[in-house]
PyMOL commands that place a pseudoatom at each C-alpha (Angstrom):
pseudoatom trace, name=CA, resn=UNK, resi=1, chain=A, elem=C, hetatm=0, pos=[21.967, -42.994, -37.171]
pseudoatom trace, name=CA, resn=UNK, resi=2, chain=A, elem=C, hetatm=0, pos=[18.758, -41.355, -37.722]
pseudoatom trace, name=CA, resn=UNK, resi=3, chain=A, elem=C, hetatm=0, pos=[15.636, -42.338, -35.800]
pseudoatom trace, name=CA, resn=UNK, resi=4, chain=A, elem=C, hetatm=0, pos=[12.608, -43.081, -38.355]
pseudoatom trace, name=CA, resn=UNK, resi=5, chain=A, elem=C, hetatm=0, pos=[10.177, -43.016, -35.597]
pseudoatom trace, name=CA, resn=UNK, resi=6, chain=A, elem=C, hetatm=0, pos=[7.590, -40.007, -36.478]
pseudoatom trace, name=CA, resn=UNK, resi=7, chain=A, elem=C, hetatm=0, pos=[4.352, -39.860, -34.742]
pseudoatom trace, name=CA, resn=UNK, resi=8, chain=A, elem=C, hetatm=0, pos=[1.266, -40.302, -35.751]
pseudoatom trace, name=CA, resn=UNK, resi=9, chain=A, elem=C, hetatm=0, pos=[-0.620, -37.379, -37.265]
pseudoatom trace, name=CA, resn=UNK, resi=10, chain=A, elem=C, hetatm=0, pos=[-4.177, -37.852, -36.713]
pseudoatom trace, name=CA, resn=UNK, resi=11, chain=A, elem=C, hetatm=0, pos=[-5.621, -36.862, -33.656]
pseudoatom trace, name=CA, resn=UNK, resi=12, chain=A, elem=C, hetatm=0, pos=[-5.658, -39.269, -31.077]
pseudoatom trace, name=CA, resn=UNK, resi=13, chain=A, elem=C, hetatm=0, pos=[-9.035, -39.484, -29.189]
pseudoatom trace, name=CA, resn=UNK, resi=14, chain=A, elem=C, hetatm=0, pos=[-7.164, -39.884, -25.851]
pseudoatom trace, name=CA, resn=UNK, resi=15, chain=A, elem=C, hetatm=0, pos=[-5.222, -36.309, -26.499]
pseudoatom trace, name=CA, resn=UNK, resi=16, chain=A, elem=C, hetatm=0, pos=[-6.697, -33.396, -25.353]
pseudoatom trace, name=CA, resn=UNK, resi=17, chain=A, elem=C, hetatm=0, pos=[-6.575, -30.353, -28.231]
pseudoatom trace, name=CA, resn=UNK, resi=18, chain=A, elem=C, hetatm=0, pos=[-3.628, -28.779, -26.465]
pseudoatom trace, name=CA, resn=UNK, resi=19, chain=A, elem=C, hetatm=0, pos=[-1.609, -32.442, -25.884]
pseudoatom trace, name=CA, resn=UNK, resi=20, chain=A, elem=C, hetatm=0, pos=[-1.963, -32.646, -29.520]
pseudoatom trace, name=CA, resn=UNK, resi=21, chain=A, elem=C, hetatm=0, pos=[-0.579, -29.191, -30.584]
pseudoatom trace, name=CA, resn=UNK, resi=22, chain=A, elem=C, hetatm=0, pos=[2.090, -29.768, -28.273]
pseudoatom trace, name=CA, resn=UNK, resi=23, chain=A, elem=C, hetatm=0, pos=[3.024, -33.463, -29.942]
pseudoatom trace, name=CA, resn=UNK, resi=24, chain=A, elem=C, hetatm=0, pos=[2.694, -31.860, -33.182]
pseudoatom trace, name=CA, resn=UNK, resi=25, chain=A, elem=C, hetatm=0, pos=[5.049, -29.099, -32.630]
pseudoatom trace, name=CA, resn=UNK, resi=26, chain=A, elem=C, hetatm=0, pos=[7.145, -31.582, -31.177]
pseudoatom trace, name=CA, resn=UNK, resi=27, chain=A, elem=C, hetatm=0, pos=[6.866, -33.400, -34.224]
pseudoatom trace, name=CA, resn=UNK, resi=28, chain=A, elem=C, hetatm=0, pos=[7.803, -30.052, -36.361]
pseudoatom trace, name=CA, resn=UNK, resi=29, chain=A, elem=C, hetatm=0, pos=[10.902, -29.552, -34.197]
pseudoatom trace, name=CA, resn=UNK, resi=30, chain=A, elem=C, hetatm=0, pos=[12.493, -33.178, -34.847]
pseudoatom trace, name=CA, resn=UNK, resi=31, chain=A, elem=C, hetatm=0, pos=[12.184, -32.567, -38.513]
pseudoatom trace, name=CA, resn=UNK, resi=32, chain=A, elem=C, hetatm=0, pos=[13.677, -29.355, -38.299]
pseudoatom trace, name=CA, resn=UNK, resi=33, chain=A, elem=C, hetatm=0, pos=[16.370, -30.748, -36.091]
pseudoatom trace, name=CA, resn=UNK, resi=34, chain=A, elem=C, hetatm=0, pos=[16.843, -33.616, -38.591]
pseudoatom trace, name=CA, resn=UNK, resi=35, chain=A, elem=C, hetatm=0, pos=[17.039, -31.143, -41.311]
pseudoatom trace, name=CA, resn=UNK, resi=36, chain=A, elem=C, hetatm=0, pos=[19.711, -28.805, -39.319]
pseudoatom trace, name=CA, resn=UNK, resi=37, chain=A, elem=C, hetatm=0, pos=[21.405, -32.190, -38.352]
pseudoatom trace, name=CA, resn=UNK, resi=38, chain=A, elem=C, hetatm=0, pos=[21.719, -33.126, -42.009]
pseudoatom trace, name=CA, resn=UNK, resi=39, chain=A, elem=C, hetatm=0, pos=[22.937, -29.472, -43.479]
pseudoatom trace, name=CA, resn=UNK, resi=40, chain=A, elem=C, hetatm=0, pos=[25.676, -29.300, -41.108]
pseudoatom trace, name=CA, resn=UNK, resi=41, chain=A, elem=C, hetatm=0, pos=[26.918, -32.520, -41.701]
pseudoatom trace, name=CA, resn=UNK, resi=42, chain=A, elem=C, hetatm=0, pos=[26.919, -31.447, -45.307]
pseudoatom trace, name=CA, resn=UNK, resi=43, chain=A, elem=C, hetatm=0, pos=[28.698, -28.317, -44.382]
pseudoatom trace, name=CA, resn=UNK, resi=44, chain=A, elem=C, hetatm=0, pos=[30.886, -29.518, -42.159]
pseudoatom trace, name=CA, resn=UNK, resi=45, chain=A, elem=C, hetatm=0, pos=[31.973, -32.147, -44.722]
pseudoatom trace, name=CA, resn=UNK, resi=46, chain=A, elem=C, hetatm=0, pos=[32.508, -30.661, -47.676]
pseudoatom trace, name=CA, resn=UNK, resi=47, chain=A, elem=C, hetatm=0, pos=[34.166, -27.323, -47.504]
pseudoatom trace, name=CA, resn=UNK, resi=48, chain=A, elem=C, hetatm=0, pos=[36.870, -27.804, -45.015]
pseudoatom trace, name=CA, resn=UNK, resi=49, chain=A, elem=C, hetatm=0, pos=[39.783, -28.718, -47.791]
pseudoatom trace, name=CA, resn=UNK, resi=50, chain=A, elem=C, hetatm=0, pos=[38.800, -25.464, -49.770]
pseudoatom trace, name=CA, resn=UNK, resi=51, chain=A, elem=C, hetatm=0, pos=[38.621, -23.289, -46.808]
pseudoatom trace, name=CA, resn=UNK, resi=52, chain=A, elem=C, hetatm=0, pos=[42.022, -24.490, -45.493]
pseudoatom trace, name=CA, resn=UNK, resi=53, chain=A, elem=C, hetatm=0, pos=[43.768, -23.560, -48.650]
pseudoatom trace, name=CA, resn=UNK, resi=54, chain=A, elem=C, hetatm=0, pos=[41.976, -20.414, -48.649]
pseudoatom trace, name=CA, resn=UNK, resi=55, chain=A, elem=C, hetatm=0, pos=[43.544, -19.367, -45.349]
pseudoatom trace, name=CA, resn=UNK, resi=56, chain=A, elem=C, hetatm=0, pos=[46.976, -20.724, -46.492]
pseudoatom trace, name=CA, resn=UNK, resi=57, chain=A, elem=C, hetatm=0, pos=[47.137, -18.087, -49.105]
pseudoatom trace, name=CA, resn=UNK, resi=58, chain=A, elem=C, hetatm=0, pos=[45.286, -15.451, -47.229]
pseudoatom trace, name=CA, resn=UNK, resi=59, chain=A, elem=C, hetatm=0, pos=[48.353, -16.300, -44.971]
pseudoatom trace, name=CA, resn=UNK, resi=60, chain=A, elem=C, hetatm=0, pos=[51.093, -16.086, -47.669]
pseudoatom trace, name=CA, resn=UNK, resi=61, chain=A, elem=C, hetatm=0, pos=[49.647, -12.636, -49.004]
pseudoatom trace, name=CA, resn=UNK, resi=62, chain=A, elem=C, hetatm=0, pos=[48.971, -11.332, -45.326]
pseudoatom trace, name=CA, resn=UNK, resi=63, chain=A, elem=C, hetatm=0, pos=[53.067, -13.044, -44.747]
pseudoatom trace, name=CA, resn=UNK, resi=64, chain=A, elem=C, hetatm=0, pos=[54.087, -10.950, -47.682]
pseudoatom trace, name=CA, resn=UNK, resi=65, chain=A, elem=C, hetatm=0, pos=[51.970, -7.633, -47.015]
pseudoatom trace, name=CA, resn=UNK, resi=66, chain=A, elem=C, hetatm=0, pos=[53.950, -8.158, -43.560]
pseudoatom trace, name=CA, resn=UNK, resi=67, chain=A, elem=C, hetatm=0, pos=[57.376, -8.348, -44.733]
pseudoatom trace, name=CA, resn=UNK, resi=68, chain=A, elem=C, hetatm=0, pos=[57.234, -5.454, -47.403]
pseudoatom trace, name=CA, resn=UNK, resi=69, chain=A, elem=C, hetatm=0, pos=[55.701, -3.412, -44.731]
pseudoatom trace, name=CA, resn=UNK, resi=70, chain=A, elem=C, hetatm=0, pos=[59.081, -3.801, -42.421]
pseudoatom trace, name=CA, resn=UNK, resi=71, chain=A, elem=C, hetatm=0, pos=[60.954, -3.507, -45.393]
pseudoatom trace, name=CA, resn=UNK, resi=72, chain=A, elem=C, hetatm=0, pos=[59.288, 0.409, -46.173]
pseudoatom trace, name=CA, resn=UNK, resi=73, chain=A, elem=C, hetatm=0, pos=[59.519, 1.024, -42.533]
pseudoatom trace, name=CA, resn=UNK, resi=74, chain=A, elem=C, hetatm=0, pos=[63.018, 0.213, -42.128]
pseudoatom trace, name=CA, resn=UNK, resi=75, chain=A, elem=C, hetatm=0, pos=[63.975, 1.902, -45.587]
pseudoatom trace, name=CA, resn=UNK, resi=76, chain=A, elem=C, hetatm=0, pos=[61.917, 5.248, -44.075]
pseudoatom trace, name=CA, resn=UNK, resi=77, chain=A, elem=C, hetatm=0, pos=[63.815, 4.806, -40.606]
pseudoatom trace, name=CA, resn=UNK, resi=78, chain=A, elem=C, hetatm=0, pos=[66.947, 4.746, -42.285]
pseudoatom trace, name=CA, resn=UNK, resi=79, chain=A, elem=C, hetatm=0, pos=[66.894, 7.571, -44.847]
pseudoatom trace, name=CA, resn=UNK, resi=80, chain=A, elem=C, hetatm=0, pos=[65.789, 9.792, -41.626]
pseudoatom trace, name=CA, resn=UNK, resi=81, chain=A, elem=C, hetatm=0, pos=[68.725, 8.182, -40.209]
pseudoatom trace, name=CA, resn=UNK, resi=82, chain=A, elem=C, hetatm=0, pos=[70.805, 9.208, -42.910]
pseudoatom trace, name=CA, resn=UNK, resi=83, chain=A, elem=C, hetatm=0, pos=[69.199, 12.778, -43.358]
pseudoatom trace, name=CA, resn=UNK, resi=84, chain=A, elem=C, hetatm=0, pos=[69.650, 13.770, -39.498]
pseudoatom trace, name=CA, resn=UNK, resi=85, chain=A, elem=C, hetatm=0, pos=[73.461, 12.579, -39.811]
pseudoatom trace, name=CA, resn=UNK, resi=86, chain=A, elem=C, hetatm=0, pos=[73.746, 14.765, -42.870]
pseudoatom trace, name=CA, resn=UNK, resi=87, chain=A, elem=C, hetatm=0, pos=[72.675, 18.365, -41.067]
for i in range(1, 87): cmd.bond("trace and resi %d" % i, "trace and resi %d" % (i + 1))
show_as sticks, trace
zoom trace
């Protein structure tokens, strides 16, 4: 739902130098604000499917980085185990 209303951009007679500057920045910050709007909706749109999967396997490998980890850990723990029961 995008408003089409834009103002006008000749100087009105009634508007004072500054008044205008002001209305034209004004006008300069709507369409950047309409052009933010629209880039985030494209953004936000888009990638989300492909960024999910992403972090699913980023999960998996950081799941299986995890468990091989404990496994090493637990193999070093118990040859130590096994080395101090030995002497």
């Amino acid at each position: 739902s995008e408003s089409t209303t834009t103002l006008p951009s000749t100087t009105n007679e009634d508007l004072t130098p500054l008044e205008q500057d002001v209305l034209d920045e004004y006008e300069r910050l709507a369409e950047n604000m309409k052009k933010l709007a629209s880039l985030l909706d494209t953004m936000a749109g888009k990638p989300t499917a492909e960024i999910l999967d992403g972090l699913r396997q980023l999960e998996r490998k950081t799941s299986l980085v995890f468990t091989l980890l404990k496994a090493s850990v637990y193999s070093i723990v118990l040859q130590q185990e096994i080395y101090s029961g030995d002497q």
